[in-house]
KOLLUM-161221 format. One record per residue (C-alpha): x, y, z; residue in one letter. Coordinates in steps of 0.001 Angstrom, whole numbers, padded with zeros to 6 digits, always signed. Layout:
BEGIN
XYZa/...
END
This chain:
BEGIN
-021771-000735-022428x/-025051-002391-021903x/-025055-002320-017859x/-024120+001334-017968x/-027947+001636-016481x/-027617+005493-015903x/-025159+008371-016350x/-027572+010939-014430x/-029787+010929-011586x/-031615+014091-010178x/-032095+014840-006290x/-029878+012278-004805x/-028848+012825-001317x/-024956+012369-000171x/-023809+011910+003501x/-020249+012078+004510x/-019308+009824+007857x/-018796+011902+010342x/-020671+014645+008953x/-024477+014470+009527x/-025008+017207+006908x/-027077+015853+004187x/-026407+017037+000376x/-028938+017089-001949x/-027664+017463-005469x/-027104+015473-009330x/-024771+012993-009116x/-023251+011828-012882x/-021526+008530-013592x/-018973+009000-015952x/-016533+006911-017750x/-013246+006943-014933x/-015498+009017-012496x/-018679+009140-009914x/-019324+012745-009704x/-021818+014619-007198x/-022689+017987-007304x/-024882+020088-004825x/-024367+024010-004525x/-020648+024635-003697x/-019786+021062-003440x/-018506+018918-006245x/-016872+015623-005245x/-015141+014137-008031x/-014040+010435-007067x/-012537+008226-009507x/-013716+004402-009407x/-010348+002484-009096x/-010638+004890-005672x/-013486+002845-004442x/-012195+000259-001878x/-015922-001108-001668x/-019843-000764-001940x/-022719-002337-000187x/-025834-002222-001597x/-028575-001873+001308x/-032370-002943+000297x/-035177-002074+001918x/-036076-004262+004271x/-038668-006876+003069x/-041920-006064+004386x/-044941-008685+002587x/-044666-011412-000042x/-044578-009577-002686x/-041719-007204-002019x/-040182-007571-005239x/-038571-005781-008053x/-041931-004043-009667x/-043297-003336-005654x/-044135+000129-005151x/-042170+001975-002757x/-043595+005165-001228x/-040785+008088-000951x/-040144+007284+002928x/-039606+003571+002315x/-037287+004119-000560x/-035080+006256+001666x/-034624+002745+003768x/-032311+001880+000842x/-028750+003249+000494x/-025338+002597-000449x/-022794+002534+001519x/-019016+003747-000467x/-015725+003474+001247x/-012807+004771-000431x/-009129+004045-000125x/-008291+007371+000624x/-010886+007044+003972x/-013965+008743+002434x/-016794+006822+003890x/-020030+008149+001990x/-023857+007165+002313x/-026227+007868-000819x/-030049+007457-000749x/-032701+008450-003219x/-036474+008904-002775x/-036390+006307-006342x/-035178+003152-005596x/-034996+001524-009223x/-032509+004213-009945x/-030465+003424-006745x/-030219-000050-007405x/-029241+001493-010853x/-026524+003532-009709x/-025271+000815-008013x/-024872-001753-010770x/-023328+001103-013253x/-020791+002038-010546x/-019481-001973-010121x/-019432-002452-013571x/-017396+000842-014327x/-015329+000082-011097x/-013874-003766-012277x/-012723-003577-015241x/-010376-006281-017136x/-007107-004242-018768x/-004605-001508-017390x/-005861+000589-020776x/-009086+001058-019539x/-008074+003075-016331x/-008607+006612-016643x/-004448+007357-017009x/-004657+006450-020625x/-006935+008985-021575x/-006058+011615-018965x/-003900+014815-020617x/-003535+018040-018621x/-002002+021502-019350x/-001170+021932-016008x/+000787+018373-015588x/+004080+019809-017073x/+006103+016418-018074x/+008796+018459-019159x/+009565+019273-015888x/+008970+016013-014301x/+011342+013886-012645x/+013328+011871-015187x/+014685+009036-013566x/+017782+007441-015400x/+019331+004782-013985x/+022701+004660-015368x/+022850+008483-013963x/+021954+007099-010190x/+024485+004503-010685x/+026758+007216-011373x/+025687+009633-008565x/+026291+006848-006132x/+029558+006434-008037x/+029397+002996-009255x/+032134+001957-011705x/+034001+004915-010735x/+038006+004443-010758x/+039371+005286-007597x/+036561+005798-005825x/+034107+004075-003573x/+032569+002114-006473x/+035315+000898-008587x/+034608-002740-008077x/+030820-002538-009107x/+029914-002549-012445x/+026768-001496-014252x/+025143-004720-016513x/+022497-004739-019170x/+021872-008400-019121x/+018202-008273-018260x/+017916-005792-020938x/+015083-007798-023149x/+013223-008768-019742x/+015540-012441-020071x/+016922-013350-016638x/+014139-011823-014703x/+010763-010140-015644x/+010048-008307-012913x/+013517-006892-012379x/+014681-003548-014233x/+016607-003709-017304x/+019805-002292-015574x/+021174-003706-012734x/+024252-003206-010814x/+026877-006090-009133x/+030318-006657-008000x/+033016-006015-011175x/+034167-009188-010827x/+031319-011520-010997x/+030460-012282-014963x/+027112-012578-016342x/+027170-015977-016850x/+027581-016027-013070x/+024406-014436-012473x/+022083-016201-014931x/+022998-019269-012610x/+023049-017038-009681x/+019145-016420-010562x/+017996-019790-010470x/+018405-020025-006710x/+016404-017273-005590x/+012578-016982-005993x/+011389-015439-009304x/+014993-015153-010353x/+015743-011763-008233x/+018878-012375-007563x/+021274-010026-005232x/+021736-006781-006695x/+022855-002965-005738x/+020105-001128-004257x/+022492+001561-002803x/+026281+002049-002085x/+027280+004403+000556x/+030292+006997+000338x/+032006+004717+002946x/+031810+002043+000646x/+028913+000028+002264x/+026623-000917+000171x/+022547-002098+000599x/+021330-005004-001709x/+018075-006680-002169x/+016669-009840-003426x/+013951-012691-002861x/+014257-015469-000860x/+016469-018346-001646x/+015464-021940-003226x/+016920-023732-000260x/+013767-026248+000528x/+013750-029320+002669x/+016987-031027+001100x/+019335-027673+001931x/+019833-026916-001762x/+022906-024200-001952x/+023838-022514-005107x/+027964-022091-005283x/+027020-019423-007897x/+024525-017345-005207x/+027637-017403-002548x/+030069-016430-005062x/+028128-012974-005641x/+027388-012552-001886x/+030938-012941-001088x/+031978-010399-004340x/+029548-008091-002881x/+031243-008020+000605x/+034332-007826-001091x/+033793-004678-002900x/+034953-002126+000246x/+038095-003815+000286x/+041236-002436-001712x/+041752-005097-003611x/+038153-006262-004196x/+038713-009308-002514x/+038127-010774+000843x/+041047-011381+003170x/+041270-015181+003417x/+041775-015642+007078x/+039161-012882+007891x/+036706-014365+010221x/+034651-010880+011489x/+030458-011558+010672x/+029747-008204+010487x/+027507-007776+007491x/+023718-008585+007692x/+021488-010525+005436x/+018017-009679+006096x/+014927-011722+006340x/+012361-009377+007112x/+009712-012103+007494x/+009232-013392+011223x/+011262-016611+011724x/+008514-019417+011468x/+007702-018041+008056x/+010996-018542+006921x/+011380-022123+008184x/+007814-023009+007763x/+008719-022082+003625x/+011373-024589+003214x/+008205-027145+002936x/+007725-025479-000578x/+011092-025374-001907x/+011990-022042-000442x/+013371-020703+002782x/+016064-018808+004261x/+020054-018993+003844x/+022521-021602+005841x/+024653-019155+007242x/+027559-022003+007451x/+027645-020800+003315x/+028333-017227+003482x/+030865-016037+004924x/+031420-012783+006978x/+027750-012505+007158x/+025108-013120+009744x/+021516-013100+010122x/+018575-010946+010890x/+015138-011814+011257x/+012759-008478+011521x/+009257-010396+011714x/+007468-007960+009416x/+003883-009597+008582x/+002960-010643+005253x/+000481-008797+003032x/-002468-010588+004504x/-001985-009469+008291x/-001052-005985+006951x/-004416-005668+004673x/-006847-007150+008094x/-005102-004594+009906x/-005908-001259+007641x/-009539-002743+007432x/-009610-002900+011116x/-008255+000378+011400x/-011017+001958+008830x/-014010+000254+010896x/-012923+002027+013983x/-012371+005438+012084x/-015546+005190+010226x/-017321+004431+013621x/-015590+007144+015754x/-016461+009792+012827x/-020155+008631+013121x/-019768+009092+017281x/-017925+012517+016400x/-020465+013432+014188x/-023949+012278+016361x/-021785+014126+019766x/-021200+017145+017513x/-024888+017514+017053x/-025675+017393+020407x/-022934+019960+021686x/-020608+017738+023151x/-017767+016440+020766x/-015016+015086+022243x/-011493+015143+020379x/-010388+012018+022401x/-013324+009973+020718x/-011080+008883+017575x/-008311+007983+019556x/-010140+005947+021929x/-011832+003937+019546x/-008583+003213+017130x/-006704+002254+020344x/-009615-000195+021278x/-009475-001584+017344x/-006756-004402+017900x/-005553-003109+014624x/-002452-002977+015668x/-001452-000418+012713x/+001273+001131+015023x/+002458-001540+015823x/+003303-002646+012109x/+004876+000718+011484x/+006985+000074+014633x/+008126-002879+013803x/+009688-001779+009986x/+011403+001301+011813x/+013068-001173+014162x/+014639-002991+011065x/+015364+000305+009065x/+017574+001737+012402x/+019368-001700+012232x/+019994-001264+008510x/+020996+002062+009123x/+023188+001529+011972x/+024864-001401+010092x/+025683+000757+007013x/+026587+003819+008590x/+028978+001969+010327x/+030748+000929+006862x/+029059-003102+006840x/+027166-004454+004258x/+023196-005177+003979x/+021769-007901+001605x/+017707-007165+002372x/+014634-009864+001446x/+011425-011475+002150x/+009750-013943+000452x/+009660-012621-003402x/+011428-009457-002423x/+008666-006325-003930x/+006668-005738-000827x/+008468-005821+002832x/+011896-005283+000838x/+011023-002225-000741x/+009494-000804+002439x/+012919-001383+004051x/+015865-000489+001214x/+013697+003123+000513x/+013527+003734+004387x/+017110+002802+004998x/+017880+005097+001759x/+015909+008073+003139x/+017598+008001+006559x/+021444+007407+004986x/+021456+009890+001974x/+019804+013322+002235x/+019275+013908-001379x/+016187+011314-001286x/+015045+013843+001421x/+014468+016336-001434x/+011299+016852-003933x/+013500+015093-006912x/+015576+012603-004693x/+012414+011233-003333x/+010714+010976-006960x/+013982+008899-007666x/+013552+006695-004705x/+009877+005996-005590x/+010896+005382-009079x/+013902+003307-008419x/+013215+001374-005157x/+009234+000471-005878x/+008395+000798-009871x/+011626-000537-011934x/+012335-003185-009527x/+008886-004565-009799x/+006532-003414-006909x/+003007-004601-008068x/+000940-001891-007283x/-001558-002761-009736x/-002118-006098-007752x/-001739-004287-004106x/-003692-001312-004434x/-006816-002915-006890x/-006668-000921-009688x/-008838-002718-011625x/-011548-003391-009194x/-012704-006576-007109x/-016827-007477-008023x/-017095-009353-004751x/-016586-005935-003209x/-019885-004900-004318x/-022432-007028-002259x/-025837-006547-001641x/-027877-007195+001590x/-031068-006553+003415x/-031662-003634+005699x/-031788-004253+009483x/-029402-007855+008584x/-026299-007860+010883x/-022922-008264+008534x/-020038-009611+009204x/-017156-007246+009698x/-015347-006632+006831x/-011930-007728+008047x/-013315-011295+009538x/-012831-012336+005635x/-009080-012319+005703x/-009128-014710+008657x/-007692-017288+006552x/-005381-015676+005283x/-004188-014263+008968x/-004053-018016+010390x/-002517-019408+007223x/+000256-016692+008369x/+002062-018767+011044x/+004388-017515+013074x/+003482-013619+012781x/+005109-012967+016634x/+008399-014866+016459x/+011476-013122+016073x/+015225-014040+015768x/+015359-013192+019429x/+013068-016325+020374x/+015652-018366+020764x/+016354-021917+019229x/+012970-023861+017911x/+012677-027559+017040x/+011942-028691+013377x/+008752-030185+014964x/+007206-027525+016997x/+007508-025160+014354x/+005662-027837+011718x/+003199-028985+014473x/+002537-025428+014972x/+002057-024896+010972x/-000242-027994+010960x/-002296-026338+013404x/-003129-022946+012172x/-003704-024400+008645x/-006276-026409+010046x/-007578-023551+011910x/-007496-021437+008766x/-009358-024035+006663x/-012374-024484+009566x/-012284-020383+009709x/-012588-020004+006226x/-015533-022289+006144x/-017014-020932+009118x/-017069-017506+007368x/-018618-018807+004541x/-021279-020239+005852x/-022041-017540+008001x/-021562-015056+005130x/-024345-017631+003058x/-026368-017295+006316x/-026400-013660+006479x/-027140-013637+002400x/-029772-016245+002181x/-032824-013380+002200x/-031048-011914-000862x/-030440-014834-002786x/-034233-015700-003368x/-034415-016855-006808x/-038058-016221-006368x/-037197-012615-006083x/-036830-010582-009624x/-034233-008434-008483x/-031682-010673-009364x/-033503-011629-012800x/-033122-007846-013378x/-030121-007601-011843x/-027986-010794-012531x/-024362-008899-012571x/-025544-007865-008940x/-025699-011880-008029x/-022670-013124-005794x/-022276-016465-008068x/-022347-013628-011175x/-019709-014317-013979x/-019298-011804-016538x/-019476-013058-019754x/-016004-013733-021817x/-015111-011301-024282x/-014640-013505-027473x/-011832-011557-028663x/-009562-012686-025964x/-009830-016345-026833x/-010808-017357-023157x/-012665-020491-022756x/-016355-019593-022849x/-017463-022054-020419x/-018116-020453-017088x/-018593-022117-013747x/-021874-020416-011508x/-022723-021627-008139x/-021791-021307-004871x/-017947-019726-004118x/-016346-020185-001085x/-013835-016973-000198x/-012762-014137-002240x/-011080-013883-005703x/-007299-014642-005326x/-006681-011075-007001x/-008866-009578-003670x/-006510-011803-001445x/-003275-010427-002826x/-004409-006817-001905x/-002050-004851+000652x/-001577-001235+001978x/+002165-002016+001227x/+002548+001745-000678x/+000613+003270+001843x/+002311+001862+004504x/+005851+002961+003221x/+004228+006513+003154x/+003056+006163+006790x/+006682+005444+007839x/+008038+008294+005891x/+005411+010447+007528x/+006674+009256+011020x/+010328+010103+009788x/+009134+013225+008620x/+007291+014288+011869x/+010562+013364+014310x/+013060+015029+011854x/+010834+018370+010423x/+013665+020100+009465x/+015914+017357+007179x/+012949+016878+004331x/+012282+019142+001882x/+009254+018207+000702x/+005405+018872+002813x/+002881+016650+004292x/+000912+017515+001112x/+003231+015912-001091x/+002922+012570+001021x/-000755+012527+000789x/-001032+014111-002888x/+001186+010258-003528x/-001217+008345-001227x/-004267+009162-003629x/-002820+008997-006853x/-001496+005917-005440x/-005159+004454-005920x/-006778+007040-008068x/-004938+005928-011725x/-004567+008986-012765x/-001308+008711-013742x/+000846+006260-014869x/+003573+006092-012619x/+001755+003582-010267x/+000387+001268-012955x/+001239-002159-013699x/+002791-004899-011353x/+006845-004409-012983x/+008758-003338-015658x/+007817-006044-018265x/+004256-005102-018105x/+004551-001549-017875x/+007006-002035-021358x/+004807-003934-022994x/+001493-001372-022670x/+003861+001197-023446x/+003048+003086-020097x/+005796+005555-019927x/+004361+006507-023926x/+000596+006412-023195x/+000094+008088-019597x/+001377+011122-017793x/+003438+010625-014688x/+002876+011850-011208x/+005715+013998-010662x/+004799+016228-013926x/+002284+017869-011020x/+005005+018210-008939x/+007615+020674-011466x/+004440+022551-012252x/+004004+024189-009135x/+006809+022703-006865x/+006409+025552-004120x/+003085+023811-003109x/+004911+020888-001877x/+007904+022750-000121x/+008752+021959+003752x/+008611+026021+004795x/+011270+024748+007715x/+013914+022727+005669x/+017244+023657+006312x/+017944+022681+002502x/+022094+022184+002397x/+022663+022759+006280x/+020756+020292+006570x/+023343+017854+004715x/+026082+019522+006228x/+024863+019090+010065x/+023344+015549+009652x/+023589+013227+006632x/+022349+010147+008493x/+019424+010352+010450x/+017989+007405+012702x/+014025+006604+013095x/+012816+006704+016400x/+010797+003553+016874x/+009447+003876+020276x/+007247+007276+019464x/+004871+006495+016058x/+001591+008626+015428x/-001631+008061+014044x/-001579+010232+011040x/-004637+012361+011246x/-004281+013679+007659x/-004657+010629+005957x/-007051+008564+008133x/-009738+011375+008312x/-009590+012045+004833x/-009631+015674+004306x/-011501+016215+000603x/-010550+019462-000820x/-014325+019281-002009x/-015890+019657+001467x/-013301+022410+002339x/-015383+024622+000097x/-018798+023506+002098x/-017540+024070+005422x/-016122+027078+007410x/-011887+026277+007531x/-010925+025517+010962x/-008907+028303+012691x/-005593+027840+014826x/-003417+030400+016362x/-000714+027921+015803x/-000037+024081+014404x/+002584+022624+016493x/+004473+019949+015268x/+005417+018030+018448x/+007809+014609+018780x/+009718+013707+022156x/+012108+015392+023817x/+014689+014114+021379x/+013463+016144+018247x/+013027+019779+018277x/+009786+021103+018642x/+008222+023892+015288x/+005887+025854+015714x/+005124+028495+012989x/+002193+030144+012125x/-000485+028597+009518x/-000080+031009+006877x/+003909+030064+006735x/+003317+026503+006868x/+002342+024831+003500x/+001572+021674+005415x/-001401+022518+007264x/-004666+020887+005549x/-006868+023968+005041x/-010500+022057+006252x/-008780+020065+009599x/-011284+020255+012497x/-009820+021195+016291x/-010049+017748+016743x/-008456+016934+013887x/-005347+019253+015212x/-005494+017410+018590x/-004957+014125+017126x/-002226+015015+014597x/-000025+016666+017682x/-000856+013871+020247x/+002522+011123+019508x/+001997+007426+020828x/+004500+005538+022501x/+003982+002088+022474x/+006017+001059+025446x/+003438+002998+027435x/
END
């Protein structure tokens, strides 16, 4: 605890993006939390929420602006630091005493990265009001049987529940309990397993009361030789078979109607056999084709949220300066995300488009085997969707709670790998005031051109073996020279900081970018440390991806064009979105079941949903049509073409600057689609939805739907 440098500091000032009201108040550094506190305001916001920090200096003035140089009040105020969160609060603090900024600074990174799950604030967390008894209880053997698996007579009589992963054996990051055809043995699957990547083999995600059923999996080991597995068709062939009578496949049956699913564009696929993976030979499975969706990987989907939060953070600070001089303009957000390139939308559009083929196929009583690459990001998205649009009961407050808990956190989502949990230190930088920085999302550029392929699609028609590797070659080169290009520049842009002739790095050496923080001895780790120059990011930074928050988004969109089929509120969708990052509880901890077992999470933390049966009314769709809702539509379809931005979430509406500022009032909130959907309008005291501090311009933006084919 020796760089904890302060835990209280005295007239520090606060300035929310997008707000040009200045708060002057204490702000305390806690153990899980940065707290600030001026008058009616108290923002609470937990570290693992902290996406990232700069650290802005004075600018350097003489030759001996240094460490012990006197700084009058006015100069100090030069210095700042600049906080944005995952949740989209972009704050600015400044203090008239710059040794305790630069203070505050170095307590916050060190609190922020720390090394173990058990030192997140979940473990220690214990409210009255977070009623466990009343939580969700997810069980699967009692989903298995809801779905009726194993049933006699009945849609699910030739699936069969097995425990053989029980003890974490034939594949860590898969739940104990799986579910696969009756027929196919266990001995079958542990061979079964070897062909696909990380072992995640085919299993039951969900079977429809027509029979149909949804599986998922990771990609299979097919690699430049065209390795097959007899044991991997067998079970994709038992799986088809399982709608039939007999549980068998007629022999002369010819019909590819069921879908296997690559949701990765169709370069990627290919371009993966060069490392022993790839996609299947269709010539192998019978009554089966394939489906190519050309969802980007985690790296295209992480430059694209960054994007997105650059052009938010600027538009609030346009909003804000307009605002002041009596001329705000609602359109000023939209404009500037539009203008971003982020192509955010997009994204979302293009997982809906493979959801209403999923849909389609299973409504229409064929089968769906779903995968990417290692089948816990773009696969999840995609079997949850699907299972939200076929099966009303994940529409409610507890079927949704089951989805989460069945779909992303048994079957091994890593969310403490995705969403940073423990903190990144080359997040925290430091620069020089007046310096131009390079955008935040230039740094994934590597990762974006070692991404080939992101625009293909199945529909691109027939593609040489050498085109597609020339093509590979190409954009790996690129991605190198970028990568280097970006360092250099980034060691450019640094080299006023990194003056070793300057004692604020003696005094400061965890606030170095070549810092390494010393091994703890009692985890055996090799006490020889490497400092120096680093070129690029941490891999653990590079593996980070809005993959939660992006399944939320799309729910959100499903939500908005079908108002009256979901039980649950817009709340309850953005209450998920920050605990998703805020490690509060839990639930969304740990990268898969083996981990979370072995910390004993389920023992040690509270879970999410225990909020949820406290007070479930505060989360309660005021419009559902609860069971006429299953009775007049059981499947419902995403609409693609018409996404919106989701106002709520981007503009981040704290409940702690609610209290500081006078609630927006609105005759009504309208709740508009296309003419396809029905169009609510109630007023804002019936509506639990409504955010209780959204600006008019907020309400503008959350009514106003894109279409992208305009």
């Amino acid at each position: 605890m020796d760089q904890i440098r302060v835990s209280k500091v005295e007239q520090m000032r606060l300035v929310r993006s997008g707000n040009n009201t200045e708060y002057v108040g204490t702000l305390h550094l806690t153990t899980h939390h940065m707290i600030f506190s001026a008058g009616d305001l108290e923002l609470w916001i937990p570290y693992p929420m902290i996406h990232s920090a700069v650290l802005v200096r004075p600018p350097r003035r003489d030759s001996d602006d240094n460490i012990q140089a006197v700084y009058t009040e006015e100069r100090a105020l030069e210095g700042s630091i600049r906080i944005r969160c995952h949740h989209f609060l972009f704050v600015t603090l400044r203090c008239t005493d710059i040794r305790r900024l630069y203070d505050v600074f170095a307590t916050v990174k060190h609190l922020a990265c720390v090394g173990f799950l058990e030192q997140l604030y979940a473990f220690d967390y214990r409210s009255d009001t977070a009623d466990d008894a009343k939580a969700v209880e997810y069980d699967a053997h009692a989903e298995f049987r809801r779905m009726g698996v194993g049933v006699a007579g009945g849609v699910g009589q030739h699936w069969r529940v097995s425990e053989i992963n029980r003890e974490f054996q034939l594949c860590a990051t898969y739940p104990p309990v799986v579910a696969i055809p009756a027929r196919i043995s266990d001995t079958t699957l542990t061979y079964a397993a070897r062909y696909r990547s990380k072992a995640r083999l085919p299993v039951l995600s969900y079977l429809h009361p027509n029979g149909a059923s949804m599986t998922r999996s990771s990609q299979p080991m097919v690699g430049l030789k065209q390795a097959r597995s007899v044991q991997d068709e067998k079970l994709v062939e038992a799986i088809v078979a399982t709608s039939e009578p007999t549980g068998m496949v007629p022999r002369f049956r010819n019909e590819r109607n069921n879908i296997i699913i690559d949701a990765r564009p169709t370069t990627n696929a290919v371009v993966n056999r060069a490392i022993g993976a790839g996609s299947e030979n269709m010539d192998h499975y019978r009554q089966c084709r394939k489906v190519y969706l050309g969802i980007d990987n985690i790296h295209v989907m992480r430059d694209a949220l960054n994007r997105l939060a650059d052009a938010a953070v600027d538009a609030a600070d346009v909003s804000a300066t307009a605002s002041d001089l009596g001329n705000a303009e609602p359109a000023g957000m939209m404009a500037r995300i539009q203008s971003s390139r982020s192509s955010w939308l997009s994204h979302l559009q293009n997982i809906l488009v493979g959801v209403k083929t999923i849909v389609e196929a299973i409504d229409a009583g064929h089968h769906v085997l779903v995968h990417c690459s290692d089948g816990w990001d773009r696969t999840a998205q995609l079997t949850s969707l699907a299972q939200l649009c076929l099966d009303p009961y994940y529409r409610t407050i507890e079927g949704f709670a089951v989805l989460v808990e069945k779909e992303w956190v048994s079957f091994g989502h890593q969310f403490t790998l995705r969403n940073g949990h423990l903190g990144h230190p080359d997040r925290f930088t430091v620069v020089r005031a007046g310096r131009k920085r390079v955008p935040e999302h230039s740094e994934d550029i590597e990762d974006i051109d070692r991404d080939v392929g992101e625009t293909e699609s199945a529909d691109d028609g027939p593609q040489t073996g050498s085109s597609i590797f020339g093509r590979f070659a190409t954009r790996a080169f690129r991605g190198v020279q970028s990568r280097i290009s970006s360092a250099i520049q980034t060691a450019s842009d640094n080299l006023d900081d990194i003056d070793y002739t300057d004692t604020f790095f003696a005094e400061y050496p965890e606030l170095h970018p070549d810092y390494v923080r010393p091994v703890d001895p009692s985890t055996g780790t090799s006490a020889q440390q490497k400092r120096g120059f680093r070129l690029g990011r941490t891999k653990h930074d590079r593996e980070t991806s809005p993959v939660f928050q992006q399944f939320l988004d799309c729910v959100y969109q499903l939500w908005v064009q079908h108002p009256t089929m979901f039980e649950f509120n817009e709340r309850f969708l953005l209450d998920l979105f920050y605990h998703g990052h805020a490690a509060q509880f839990g639930t969304f901890l740990g990268n898969n079941m083996q981990e979370r077992t072995a910390i004993q999470m389920q023992e040690r933390t509270q879970r999410v949903w225990s909020v949820v049966g406290h007070d479930p009314q505060l989360y309660r769709n005021a419009v559902y049509l609860g069971d006429e809702a299953k009775r007049e539509q059981r499947v419902i379809l995403p609409e693609p073409r018409f996404v919106q931005y989701w106002s709520a979430m981007f503009s981040c509406h704290d409940p702690a600057f609610a209290k500081c500022t006078e609630p927006a009032t609105r005759d009504e909130l309208t709740v508009e689609t296309n003419s396809n959907y029905p169009t609510v309008r109630t007023e804002p005291d019936e509506l639990a939805v409504k955010p209780t501090n959204l600006t008019d311009s907020d309400l503008a933006l959350s009514s106003n739907v894109w279409s992208l084919d305009a």
